[in-house]
C-alpha positions as CSV (number, residue, x, y, z in Angstrom):
1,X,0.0,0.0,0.0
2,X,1.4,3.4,-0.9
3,X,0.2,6.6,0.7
4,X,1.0,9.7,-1.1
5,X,1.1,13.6,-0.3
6,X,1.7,16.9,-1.5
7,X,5.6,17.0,-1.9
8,X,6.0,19.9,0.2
9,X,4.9,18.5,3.8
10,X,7.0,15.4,2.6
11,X,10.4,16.8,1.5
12,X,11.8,19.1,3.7
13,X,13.9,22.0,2.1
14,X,15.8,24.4,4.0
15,X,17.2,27.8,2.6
16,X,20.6,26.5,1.8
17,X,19.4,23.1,0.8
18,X,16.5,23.1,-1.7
19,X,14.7,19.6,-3.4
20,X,15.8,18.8,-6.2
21,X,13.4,19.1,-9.6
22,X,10.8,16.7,-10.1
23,X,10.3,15.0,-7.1
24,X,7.5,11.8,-6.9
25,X,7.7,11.3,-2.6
26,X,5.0,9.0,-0.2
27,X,4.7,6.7,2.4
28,X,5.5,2.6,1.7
29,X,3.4,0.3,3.5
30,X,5.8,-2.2,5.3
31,X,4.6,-6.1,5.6
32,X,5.4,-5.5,9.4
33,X,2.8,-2.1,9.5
34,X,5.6,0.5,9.5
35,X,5.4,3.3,6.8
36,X,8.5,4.5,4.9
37,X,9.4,7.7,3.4
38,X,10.6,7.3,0.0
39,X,11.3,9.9,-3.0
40,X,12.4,9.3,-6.8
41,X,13.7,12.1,-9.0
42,X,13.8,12.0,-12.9
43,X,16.6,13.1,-14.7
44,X,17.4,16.5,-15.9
45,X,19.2,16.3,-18.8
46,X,19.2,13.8,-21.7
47,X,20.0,11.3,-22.8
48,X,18.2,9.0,-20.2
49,X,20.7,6.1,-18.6
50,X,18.4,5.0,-16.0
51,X,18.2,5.4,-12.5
52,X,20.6,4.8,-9.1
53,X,19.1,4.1,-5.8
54,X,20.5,5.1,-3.1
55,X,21.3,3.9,0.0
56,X,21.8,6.3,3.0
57,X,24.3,5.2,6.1
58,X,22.5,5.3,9.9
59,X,21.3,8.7,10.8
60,X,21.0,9.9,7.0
61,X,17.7,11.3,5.8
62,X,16.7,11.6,1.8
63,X,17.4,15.5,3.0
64,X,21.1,14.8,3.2
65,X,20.9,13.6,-0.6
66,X,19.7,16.6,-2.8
67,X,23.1,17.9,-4.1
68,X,24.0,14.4,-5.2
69,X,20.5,14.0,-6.5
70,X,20.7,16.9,-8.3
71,X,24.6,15.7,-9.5
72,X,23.1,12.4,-10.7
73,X,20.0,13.7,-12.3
74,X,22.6,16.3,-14.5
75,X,24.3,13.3,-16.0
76,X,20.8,11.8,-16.7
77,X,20.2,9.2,-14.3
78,X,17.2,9.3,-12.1
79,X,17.6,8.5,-8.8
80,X,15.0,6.5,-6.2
81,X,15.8,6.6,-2.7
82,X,14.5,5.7,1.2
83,X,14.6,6.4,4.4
84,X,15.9,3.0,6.4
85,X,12.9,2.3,9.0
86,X,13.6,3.7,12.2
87,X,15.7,7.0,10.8
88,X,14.8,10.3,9.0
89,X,10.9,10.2,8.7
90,X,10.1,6.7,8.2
91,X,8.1,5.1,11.7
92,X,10.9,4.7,14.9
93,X,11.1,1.4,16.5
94,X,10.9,2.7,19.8
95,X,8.8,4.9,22.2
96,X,12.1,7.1,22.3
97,X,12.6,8.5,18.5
98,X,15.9,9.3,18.8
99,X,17.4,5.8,20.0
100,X,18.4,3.8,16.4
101,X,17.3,0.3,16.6
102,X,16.8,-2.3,14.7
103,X,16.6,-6.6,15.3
104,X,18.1,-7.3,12.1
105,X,19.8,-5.7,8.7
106,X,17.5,-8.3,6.8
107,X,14.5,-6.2,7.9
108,X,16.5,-3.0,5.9
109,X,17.0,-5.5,2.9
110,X,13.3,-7.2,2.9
111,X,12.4,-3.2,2.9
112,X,14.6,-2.5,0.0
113,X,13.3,-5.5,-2.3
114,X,9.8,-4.3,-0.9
115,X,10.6,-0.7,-2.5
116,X,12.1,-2.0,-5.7
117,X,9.3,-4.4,-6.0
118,X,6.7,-1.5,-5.5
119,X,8.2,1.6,-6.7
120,X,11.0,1.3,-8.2
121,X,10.5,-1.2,-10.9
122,X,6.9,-0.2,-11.9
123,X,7.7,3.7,-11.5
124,X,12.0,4.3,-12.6
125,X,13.7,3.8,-15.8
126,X,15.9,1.0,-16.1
127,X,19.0,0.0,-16.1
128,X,19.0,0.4,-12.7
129,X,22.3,1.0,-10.4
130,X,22.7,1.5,-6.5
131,X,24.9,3.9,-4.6
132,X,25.5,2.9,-1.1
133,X,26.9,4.7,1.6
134,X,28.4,3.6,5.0
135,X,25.6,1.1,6.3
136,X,23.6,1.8,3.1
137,X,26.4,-0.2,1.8
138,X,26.5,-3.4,3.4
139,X,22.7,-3.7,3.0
140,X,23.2,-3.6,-0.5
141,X,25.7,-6.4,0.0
142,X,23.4,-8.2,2.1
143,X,20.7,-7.4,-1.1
144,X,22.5,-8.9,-3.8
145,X,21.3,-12.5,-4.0
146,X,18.1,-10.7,-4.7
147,X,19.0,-8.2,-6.9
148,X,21.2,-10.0,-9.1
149,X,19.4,-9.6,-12.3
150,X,18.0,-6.4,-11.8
151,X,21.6,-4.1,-10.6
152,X,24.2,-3.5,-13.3
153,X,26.6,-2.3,-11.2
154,X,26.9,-1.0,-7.2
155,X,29.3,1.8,-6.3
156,X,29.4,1.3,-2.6
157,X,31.1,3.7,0.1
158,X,33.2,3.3,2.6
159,X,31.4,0.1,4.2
160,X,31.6,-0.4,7.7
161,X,33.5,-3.5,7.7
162,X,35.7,-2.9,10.8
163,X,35.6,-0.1,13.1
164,X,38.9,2.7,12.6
165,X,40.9,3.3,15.6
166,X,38.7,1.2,18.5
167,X,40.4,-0.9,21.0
168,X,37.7,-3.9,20.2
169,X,37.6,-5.7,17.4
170,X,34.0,-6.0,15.6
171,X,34.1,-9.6,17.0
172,X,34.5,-8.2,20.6
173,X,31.9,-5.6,20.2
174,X,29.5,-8.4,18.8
175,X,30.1,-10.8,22.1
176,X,29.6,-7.5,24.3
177,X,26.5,-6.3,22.4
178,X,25.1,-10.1,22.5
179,X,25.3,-10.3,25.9
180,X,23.6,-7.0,26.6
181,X,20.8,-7.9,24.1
182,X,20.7,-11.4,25.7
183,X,20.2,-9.5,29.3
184,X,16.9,-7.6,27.6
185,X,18.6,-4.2,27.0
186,X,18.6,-4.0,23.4
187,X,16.8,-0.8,23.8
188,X,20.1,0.5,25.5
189,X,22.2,3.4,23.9
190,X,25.6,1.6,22.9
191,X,28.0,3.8,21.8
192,X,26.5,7.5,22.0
193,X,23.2,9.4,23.7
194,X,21.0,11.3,22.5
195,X,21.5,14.2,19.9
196,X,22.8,17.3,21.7
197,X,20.6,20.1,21.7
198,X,22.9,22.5,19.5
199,X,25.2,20.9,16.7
200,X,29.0,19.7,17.9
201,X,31.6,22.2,16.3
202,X,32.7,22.2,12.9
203,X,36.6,21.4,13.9
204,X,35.5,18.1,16.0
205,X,33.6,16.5,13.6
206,X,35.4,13.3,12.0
207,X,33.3,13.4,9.2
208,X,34.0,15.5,6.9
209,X,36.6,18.5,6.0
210,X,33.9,20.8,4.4
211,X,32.6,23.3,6.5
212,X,29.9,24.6,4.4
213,X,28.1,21.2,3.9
214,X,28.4,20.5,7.3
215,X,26.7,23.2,8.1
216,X,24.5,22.7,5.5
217,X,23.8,19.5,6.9
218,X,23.8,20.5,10.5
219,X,21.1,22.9,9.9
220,X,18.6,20.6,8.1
221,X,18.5,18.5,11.6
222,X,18.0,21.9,13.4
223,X,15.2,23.2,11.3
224,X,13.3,19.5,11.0
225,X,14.4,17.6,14.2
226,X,12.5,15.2,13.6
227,X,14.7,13.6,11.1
228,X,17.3,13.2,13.2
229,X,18.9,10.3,15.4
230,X,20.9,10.0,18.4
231,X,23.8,7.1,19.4
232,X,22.8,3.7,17.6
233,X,21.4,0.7,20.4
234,X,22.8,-2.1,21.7
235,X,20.3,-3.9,19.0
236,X,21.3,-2.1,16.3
237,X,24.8,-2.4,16.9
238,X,24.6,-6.4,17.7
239,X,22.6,-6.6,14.1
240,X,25.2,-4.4,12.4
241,X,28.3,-6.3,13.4
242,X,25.8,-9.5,12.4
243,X,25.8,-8.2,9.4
244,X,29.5,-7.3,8.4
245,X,30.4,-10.8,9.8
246,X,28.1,-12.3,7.1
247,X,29.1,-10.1,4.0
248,X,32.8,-10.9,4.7
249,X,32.1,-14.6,4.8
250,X,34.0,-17.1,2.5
251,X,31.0,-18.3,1.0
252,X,28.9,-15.2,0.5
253,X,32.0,-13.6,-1.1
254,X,32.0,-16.8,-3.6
255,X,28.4,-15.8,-4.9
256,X,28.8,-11.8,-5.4
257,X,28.6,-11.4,-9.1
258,X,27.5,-7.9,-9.7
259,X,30.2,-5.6,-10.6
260,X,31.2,-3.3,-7.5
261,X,33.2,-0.5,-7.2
262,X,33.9,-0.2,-3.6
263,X,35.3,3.5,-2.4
264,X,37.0,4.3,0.7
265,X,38.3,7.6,2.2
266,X,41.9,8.1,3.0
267,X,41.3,9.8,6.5
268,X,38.3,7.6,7.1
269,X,38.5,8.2,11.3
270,X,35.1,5.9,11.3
271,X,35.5,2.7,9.6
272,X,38.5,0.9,8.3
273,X,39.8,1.5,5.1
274,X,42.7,-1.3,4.9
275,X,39.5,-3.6,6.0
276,X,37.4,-2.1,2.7
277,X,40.9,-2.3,0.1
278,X,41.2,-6.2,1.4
279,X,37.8,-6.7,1.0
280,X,37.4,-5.5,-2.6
281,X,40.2,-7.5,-3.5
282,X,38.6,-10.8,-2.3
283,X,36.1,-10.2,-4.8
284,X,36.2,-11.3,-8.4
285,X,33.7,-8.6,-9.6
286,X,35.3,-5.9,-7.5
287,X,37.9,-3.0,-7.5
288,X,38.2,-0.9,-5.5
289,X,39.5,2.9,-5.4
290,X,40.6,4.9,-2.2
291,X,40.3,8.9,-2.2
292,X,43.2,9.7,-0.1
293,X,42.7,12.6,2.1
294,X,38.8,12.4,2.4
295,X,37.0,11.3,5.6
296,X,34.0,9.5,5.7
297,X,31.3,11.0,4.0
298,X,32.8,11.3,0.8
299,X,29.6,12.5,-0.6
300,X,29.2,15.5,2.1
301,X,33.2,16.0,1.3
302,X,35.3,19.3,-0.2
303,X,35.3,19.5,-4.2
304,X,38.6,18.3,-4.0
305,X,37.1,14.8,-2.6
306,X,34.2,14.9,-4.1
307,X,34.5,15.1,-7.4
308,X,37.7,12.5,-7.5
309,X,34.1,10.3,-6.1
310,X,32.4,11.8,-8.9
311,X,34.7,10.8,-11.8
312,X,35.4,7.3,-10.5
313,X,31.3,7.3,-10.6
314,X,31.6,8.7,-14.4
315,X,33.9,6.3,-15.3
316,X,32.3,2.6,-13.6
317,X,28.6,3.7,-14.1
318,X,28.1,2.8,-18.3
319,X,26.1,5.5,-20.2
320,X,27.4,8.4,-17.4
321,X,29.3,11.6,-19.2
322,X,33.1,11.6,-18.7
């Protein structure tokens, strides 16, 4: 079931951060009876190589996406994208909206075959691709067995596949977070609170070395709170080393077949990036390229970062300008 209404109380636009042209956005029915936003944007400019969707990372919202939107929909892809349940303005999972939970990633992935099934396919022009980001990424790992006929290609960011810089390995995080989940405090804040009331400083963010889109960024979650998340639970983080434990897997590796261009950021201060280059190379359909001096968010990153991302995208994604 889809529920639709008028763009402008679904997509939230602040002064520095406007939607991107011709936006289709509603509400997707979940099997489970949770509704997620979704949006899809045609492209601008001709000819027409089909459309990406996009995966956000945890604590992303479709608001975080418009620039790249609009960058994708210039080289004439159209782009279809979500909000993971439990983040930006898709239903919570808990009384408290700011804790992010979930039991599983294969809930994220049975709600991304749900939206291709539903929206995508019926409503996007093919050949379709997928841009993940961060978490965004290793669902679309986790997706593949599913979308193996219907993905060209996958450019995937910076994966969390180990943690950067953290005295525990994911391993020991997983036993830790098992045994709290175990105990019946899955709803428990593992690794962070909730959101301060007034945005962290530019100069101690880890995320990225722009100052404008972080701003930018900053003041979307001030003007529509709602969007926003605070620290990831001690679910969530038990299903997320769950799931980077089964993507790294011998035998899951053996059955990846789409062609993947993995991406990882020099000064990544969040995940690993030796853990992503070792990865990539353990894959037969893989390469992988590694933007030195970027940190995480590539996307939200300085032109200098940036568009290195966007010419590797250019280059991997067929039909894209050069």
């Amino acid at each position: 079931m889809l529920h639709t209404q008028p763009m402008q109380s679904i997509l939230h636009e602040t002064p520095g951060n406007p939607a991107p042209e011709k936006p289709v956005a509603g509400f997707l029915a979940t099997r489970d009876g949770l509704r997620l936003r979704y949006a899809h944007f045609a492209a601008t400019s001709r000819p027409l190589n089909g459309t990406v969707v996009v995966l956000p990372g945890r604590n992303e919202c479709i608001e975080k996406y418009f620039e790249t939107i609009r960058d994708l929909n210039a080289r004439g892809l159209g782009v279809a994208i979500i909000d993971w349940r439990g983040q930006g303005e898709s239903d919570r999972m808990l009384k408290d909206p700011e804790r992010g939970y979930v039991d599983s990633f294969r809930d994220y992935v049975r709600d991304l075959e749900q939206f291709f099934q539903q929206i995508v396919l019926p409503d996007c022009r093919g050949p379709f691709y997928m841009l993940g980001h961060s978490t965004g990424a290793v669902i679309a790992l986790l997706s593949t067995p599913s979308m193996v006929n219907r993905l060209r290609r996958m450019v995937l960011i910076a994966p969390p596949l180990a943690i950067a810089g953290f005295p525990f390995s994911m391993r020991t995080i997983h036993r830790m977070a098992s045994t709290l989940y175990a105990a019946g405090l899955g709803g428990m804040y593992m690794g962070g609170g909730r959101r301060p009331r007034e945005a962290k400083p530019f100069s101690t963010n880890v995320l990225t070395t722009d100052r404008r889109r972080y701003m930018r960024n900053q003041s979307v979650y001030e003007t529509w709170p709602q969007l926003a998340l605070g620290g990831p639970t001690v679910a969530w983080v038990r299903a997320a080393c769950i799931a980077s434990e089964a993507v790294q897997g011998e035998d899951f590796i053996a059955r990846l077949q789409i062609p993947t261009l993995f991406i990882a950021a020099g000064a990544d201060a969040v995940v690993s990036t030796p853990a992503i280059e070792r990865y990539a190379r353990r894959i037969r359909s893989a390469s992988v390229l590694t933007i030195d001096g970027s940190r995480h968010e590539i996307l939200q990153e300085a032109d200098i970062y940036r568009e290195q991302f966007l010419a590797a995208f250019d280059a991997f994604v067929p039909g894209s300008e050069v």
